[in-house]
C-alpha positions in Angstrom: 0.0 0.0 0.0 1.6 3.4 -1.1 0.7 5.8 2.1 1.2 9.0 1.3 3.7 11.0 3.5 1.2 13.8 4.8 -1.6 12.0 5.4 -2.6 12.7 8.8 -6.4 11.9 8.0 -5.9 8.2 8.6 -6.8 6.2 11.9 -3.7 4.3 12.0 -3.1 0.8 14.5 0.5 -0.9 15.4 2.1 -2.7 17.8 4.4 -0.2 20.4 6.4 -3.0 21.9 7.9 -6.3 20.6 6.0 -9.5 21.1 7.6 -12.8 23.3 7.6 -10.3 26.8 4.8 -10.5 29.0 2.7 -7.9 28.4 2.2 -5.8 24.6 0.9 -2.6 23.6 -1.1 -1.6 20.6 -1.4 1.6 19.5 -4.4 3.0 18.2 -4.1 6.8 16.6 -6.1 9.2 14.6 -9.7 11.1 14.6 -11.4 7.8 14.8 -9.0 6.0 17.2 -12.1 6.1 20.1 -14.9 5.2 17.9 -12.6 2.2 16.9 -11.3 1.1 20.0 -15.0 1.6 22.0 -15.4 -1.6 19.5 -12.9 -3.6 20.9 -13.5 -2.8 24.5 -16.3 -3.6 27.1 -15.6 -1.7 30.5 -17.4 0.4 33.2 -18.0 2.6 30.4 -17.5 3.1 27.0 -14.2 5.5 25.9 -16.0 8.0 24.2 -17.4 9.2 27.7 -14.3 8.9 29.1 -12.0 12.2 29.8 -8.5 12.2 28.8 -5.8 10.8 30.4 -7.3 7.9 31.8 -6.9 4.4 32.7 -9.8 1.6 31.8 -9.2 -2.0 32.6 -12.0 -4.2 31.1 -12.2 -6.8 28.2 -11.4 -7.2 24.2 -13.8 -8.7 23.1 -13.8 -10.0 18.9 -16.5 -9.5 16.3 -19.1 -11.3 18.3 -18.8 -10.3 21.4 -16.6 -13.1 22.5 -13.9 -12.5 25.0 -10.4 -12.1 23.6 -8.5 -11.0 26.7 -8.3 -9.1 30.1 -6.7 -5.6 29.1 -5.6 -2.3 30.4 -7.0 0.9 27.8 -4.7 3.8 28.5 -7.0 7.3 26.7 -5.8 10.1 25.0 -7.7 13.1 23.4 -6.8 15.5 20.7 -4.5 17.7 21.3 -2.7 16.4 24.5 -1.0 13.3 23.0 1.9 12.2 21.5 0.9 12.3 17.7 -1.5 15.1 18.4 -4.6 12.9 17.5 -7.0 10.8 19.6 -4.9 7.8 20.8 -5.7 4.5 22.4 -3.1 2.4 23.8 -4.1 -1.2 24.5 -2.6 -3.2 27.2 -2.6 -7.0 26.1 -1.3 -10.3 26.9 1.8 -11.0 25.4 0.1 -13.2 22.7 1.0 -12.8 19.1 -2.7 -14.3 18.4 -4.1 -11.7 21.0 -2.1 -8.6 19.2 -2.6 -10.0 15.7 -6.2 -10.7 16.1 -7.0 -6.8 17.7 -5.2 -5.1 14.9 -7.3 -7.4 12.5 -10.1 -6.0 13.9 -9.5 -2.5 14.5 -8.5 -2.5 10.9 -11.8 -4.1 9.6 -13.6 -1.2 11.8 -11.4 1.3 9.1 -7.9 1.5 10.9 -5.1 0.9 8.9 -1.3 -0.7 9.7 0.8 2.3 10.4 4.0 3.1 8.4 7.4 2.6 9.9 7.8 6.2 12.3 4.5 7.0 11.5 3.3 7.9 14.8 6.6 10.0 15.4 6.1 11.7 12.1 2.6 12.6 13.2 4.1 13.9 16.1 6.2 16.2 14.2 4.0 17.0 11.7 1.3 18.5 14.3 4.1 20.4 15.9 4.6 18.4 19.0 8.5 18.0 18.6 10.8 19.6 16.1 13.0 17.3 13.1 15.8 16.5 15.3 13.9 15.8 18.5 12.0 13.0 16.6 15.2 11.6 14.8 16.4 11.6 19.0 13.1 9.5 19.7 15.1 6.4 17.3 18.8 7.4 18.5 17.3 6.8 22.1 15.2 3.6 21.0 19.2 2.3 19.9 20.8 3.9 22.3 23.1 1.2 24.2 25.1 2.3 26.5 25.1 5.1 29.2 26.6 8.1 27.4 24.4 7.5 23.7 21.4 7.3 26.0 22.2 10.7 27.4 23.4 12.1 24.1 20.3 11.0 22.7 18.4 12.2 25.8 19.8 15.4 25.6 18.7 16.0 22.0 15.0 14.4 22.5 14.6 16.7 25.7 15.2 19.9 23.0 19.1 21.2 24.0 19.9 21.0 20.7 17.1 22.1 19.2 16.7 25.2 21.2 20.7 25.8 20.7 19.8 25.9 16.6 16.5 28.3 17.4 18.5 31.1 19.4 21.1 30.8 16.0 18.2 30.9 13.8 16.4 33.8 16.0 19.9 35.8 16.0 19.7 35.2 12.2 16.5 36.3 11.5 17.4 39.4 13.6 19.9 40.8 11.5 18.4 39.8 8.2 15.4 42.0 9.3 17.4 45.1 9.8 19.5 44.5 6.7 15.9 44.2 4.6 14.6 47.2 6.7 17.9 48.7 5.2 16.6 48.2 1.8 12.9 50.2 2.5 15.2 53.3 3.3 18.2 52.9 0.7 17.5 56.2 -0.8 17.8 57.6 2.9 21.0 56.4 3.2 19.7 54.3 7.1 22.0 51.6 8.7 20.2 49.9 10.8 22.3 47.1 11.2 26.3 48.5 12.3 28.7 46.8 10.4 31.4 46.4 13.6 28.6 45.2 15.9 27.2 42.4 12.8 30.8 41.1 12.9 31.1 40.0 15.7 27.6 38.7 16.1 28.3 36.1 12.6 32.0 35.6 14.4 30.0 34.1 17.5 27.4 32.2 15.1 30.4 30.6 13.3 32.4 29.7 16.7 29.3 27.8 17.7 28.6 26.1 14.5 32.3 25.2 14.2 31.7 24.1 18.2 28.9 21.7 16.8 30.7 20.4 13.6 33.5 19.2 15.5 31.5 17.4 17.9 30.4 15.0 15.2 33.3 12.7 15.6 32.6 12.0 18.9 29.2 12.5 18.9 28.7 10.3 16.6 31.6 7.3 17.9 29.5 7.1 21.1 26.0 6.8 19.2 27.5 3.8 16.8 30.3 3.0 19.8 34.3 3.7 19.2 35.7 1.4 16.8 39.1 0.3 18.0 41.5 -1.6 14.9 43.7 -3.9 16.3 46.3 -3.8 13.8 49.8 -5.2 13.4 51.8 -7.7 11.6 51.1 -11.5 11.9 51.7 -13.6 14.7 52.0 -10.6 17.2 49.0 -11.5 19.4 46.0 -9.5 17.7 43.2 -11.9 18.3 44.6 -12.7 22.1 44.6 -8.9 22.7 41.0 -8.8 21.5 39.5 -11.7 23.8 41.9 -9.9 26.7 40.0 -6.7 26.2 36.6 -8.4 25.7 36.9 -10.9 28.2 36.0 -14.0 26.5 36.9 -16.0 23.4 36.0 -14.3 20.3 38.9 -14.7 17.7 40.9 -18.0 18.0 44.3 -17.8 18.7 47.3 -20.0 17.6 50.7 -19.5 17.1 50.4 -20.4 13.4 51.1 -16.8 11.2 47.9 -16.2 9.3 44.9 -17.6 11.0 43.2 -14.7 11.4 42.5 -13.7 7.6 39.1 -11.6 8.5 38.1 -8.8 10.5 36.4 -10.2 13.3 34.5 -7.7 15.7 33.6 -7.8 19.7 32.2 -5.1 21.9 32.8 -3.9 25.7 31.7 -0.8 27.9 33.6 0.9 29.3 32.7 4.0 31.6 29.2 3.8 29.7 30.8 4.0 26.5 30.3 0.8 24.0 34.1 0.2 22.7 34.0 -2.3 18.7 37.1 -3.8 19.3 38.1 -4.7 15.9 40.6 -8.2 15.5 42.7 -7.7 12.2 44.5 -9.6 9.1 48.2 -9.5 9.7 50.0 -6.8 7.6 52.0 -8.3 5.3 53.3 -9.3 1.6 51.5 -12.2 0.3 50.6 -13.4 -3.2 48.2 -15.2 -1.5 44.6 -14.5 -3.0 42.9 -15.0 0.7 44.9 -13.2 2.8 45.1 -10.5 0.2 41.3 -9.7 0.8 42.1 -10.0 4.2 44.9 -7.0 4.4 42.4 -5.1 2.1 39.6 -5.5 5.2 42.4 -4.4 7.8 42.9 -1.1 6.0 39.8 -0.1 5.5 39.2 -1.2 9.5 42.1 1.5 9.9 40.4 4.0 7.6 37.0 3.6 9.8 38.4 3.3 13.1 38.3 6.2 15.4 41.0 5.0 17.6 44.3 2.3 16.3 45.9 -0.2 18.3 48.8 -1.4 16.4 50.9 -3.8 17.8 54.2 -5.5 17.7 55.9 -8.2 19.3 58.5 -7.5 21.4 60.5 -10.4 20.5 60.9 -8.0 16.9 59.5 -4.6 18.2 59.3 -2.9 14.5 56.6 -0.9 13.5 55.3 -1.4 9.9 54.1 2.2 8.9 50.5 3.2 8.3 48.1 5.5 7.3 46.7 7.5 10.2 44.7 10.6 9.8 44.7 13.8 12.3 41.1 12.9 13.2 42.3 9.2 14.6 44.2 8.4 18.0 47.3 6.2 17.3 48.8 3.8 20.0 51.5 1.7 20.0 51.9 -1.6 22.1 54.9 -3.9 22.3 53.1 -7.7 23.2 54.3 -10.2 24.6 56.7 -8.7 27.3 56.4 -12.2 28.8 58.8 -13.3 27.1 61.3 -10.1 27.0 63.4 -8.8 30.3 60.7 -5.4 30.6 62.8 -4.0 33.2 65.8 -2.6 30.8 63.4 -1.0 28.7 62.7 3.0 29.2 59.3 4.0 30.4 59.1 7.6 28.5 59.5 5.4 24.7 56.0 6.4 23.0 54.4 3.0 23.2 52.5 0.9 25.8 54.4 -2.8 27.0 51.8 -5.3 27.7 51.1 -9.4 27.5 47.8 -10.1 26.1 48.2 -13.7 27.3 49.2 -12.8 30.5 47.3 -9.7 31.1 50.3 -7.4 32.1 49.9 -3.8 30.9 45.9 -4.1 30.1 44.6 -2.2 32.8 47.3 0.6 31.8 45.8 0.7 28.2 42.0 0.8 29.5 43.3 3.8 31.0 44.5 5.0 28.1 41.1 4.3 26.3 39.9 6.5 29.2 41.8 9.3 28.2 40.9 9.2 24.6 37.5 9.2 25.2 37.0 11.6 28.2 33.5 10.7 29.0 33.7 13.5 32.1 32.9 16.0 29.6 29.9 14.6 28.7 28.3 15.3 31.9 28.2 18.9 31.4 25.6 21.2 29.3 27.9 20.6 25.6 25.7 19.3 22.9 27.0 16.6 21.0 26.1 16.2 16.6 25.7 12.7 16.5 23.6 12.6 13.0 25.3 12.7 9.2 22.4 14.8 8.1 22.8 17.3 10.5 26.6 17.0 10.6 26.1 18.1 6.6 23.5 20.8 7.1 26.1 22.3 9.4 28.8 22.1 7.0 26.9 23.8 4.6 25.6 26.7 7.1 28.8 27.3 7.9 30.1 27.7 4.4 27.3 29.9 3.6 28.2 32.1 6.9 31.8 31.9 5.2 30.0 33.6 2.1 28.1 36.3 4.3 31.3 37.0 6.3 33.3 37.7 2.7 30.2 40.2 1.6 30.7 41.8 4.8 34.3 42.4 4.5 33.7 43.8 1.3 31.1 46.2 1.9 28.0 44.4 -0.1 25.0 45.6 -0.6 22.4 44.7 2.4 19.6 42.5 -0.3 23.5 40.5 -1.2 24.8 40.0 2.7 20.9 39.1 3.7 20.8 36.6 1.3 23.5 35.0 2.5 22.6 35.0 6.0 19.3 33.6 4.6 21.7 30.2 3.1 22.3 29.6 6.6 18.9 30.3 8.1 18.2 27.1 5.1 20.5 25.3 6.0 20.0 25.3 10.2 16.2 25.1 9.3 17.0 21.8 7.6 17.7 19.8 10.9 15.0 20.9 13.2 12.1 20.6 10.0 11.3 24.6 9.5 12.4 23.8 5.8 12.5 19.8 4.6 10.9 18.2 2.3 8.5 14.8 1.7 11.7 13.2 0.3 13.9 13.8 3.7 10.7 12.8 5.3 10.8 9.4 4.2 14.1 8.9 4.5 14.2 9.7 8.0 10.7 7.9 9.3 11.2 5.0 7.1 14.2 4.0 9.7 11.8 3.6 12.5 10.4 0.9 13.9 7.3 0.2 13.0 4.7 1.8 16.1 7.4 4.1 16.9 
């Protein structure tokens, strides 16, 4: 069925929560969501008498009149819900018959199966939560670990929404008295003093430049850090990676090679979800397998946000590779188990450790602390953790570049508004003001369905 993307008219019916737990919801929403459900249920009394915000238990009953289940009706009346609509949430067993069977029948009374982030986009679309609050409403749906459930929190609770609307408002402000410029141009007025609009676009571009370069991290604690253990064979990769994980992921031998695929395990630490990332030894090899294999490792190095390349320290050489400014590089010498550790100098740029005894981990967890200084986190910084809005920023910020440029050369005010207006697009991208159906579907079609 091809639903179109503004069609708020329909009474729409999903499950909100997965089946196989105890209990389920289904979610009933639109203008007929009461007449609809009052079909379903028999209680005390029937929904459409009931106020708002209000609990019902009572029975679901099928197309005869036949008990279905015992159930819990949780009421909700135009305007003060989530979508905006009348909504009715239905408490249920946790049977897939139960669930299956009431959205069969709320959709033969003329409901129909909502679209993936259809009841979010309904949300937005009545004006109940901006663009980037209802992309935070799936962030915190994913959100596994302590600091992308705050990150995510943050943004659904509007801090980073109503840091873009004082930027937009300050924008708006100065485009007004530029235009006002325009109705006396043959006065010769400035309303807007050039010194003074300086250094209010030099404070908009310090906090969009603030927000841009929070993507990196933003964004490693939303997906978690990816760590690349890198190195060249048969210098304890894969026994580093079930040290840090804890448990056997990636099996280890002392035959050169037996790793030949990236092989991926996960820890928190501090809150933060670590992708420790096991690697193909880095090597020459006409061999067609472990070719592919090196091929994987670099672009594990390209992706990762932090490397981990080791050597053993029974040859302690570094094979050089590619590390951008962006990425944290550290060096470990393995298997100091089988080396004297006490002639060597503590100030040499690179951790010691033994994966297969343990020595040194606790000192590179550390060091994995300090790279990611979740502390900061705690405070009132808001973090981009979204591509979209990481390139809407980009492209405000270039167009403040432009504005800034037309200022410095004494442009017209109709020229330097218009500029400041490419921003004011751009910002108004990420929290909806300006979108389109396209971006629409992209975004809700990500959801879960009932979400």
């Amino acid at each position: 069925m091809n639903i179109e993307i503004l069609d708020t008219q329909s009474t729409i019916v999903a499950p909100a929560t997965a089946a196989g737990g105890a209990v389920m919801m289904i979610r009933l929403s639109g203008n007929r969501a009461i007449e609809i459900a009052d079909k379903l249920f028999r209680g005390r009394q029937t929904l459409c008498d009931a106020e708002g915000y209000t609990l019902h238990y009572g029975e679901l009953i099928d197309s005869d009149g036949e008990f279905l289940d015992d159930v819990v009706v949780a009421l909700f009346r135009a305007p003060r819900s989530y979508t905006g609509d009348d909504t009715v949430e239905f408490t249920i067993h946790g049977s897939e018959y139960i669930a299956s069977r009431l959205m069969q029948l709320a959709i033969e009374h003329g409901a129909r199966m909502a679209t993936a982030g259809e009841f979010t986009r309904r949300a937005f679309l009545a004006g109940k939560l901006d663009l980037s609050r209802a992309e935070a409403v799936a962030d915190i749906i994913a959100s596994d670990s302590k600091w992308s459930h705050r990150v995510a929190a943050k943004q659904m609770r509007g801090d980073y929404a109503q840091l873009l609307s004082s930027l937009r408002e300050e924008l708006l402000r100065l485009c007004s008295l530029l235009e006002l410029e325009l109705d006396f141009s043959e006065e010769d007025v400035e309303f807007a003093n050039r010194d003074t609009l300086s250094e209010m676009l030099g404070k908009i571009e310090y906090q969009l430049k603030k927000l841009i370069s929070s993507f990196a991290l933003g964004n490693a604690i939303k997906d978690g850090v990816l760590v690349a253990i890198v190195g060249e064979p048969n210098v304890g990769k894969s026994t580093l990676l079930n040290r840090l994980v804890e448990e056997q992921r990636a099996i280890v031998s002392d035959i050169a090679g037996t790793t030949r695929d990236t092989i991926e395990a996960t820890r928190t630490i501090d809150g933060i979800r670590y992708r420790f990332i096991d690697t193909a030894g880095i090597h020459s090899t006409h061999n067609e397998l472990e070719q592919m294999g090196i091929e994987r490792t670099h672009k594990a190095i390209d992706m990762a946000h932090i490397v981990l390349h080791v050597a053993s320290a029974e040859y302690p050489v570094f094979e050089r590779i590619n590390i951008s400014e962006e990425q944290h590089y550290v060096r470990l010498i393995n298997k100091v188990d089988k080396i004297d550790i006490a002639s060597q100098h503590s100030d040499e740029p690179y951790l010691y450790i033994s994966a297969k005894e343990g020595y040194g981990i606790d000192e590179l967890i550390s060091k994995l602390r300090t790279i990611i200084s979740t502390p900061s986190y705690g405070g009132d910084d808001v973090y981009v953790t979204n591509i979209r809005h990481y390139d809407a920023l980009r492209q405000a910020l270039s167009a403040l570049h432009d504005a800034e440029q037309s200022l410095r050369h004494n442009a017209p005010s109709d020229l330097l508004s218009e500029d400041l207006r490419q921003v004011l697009h751009h910002l108004g991208e990420i929290t909806g003001e300006i979108t389109s159906d396209d971006i629409l579907h992209s975004i809700f079609s990500k959801f879960c369905i009932g979400k």
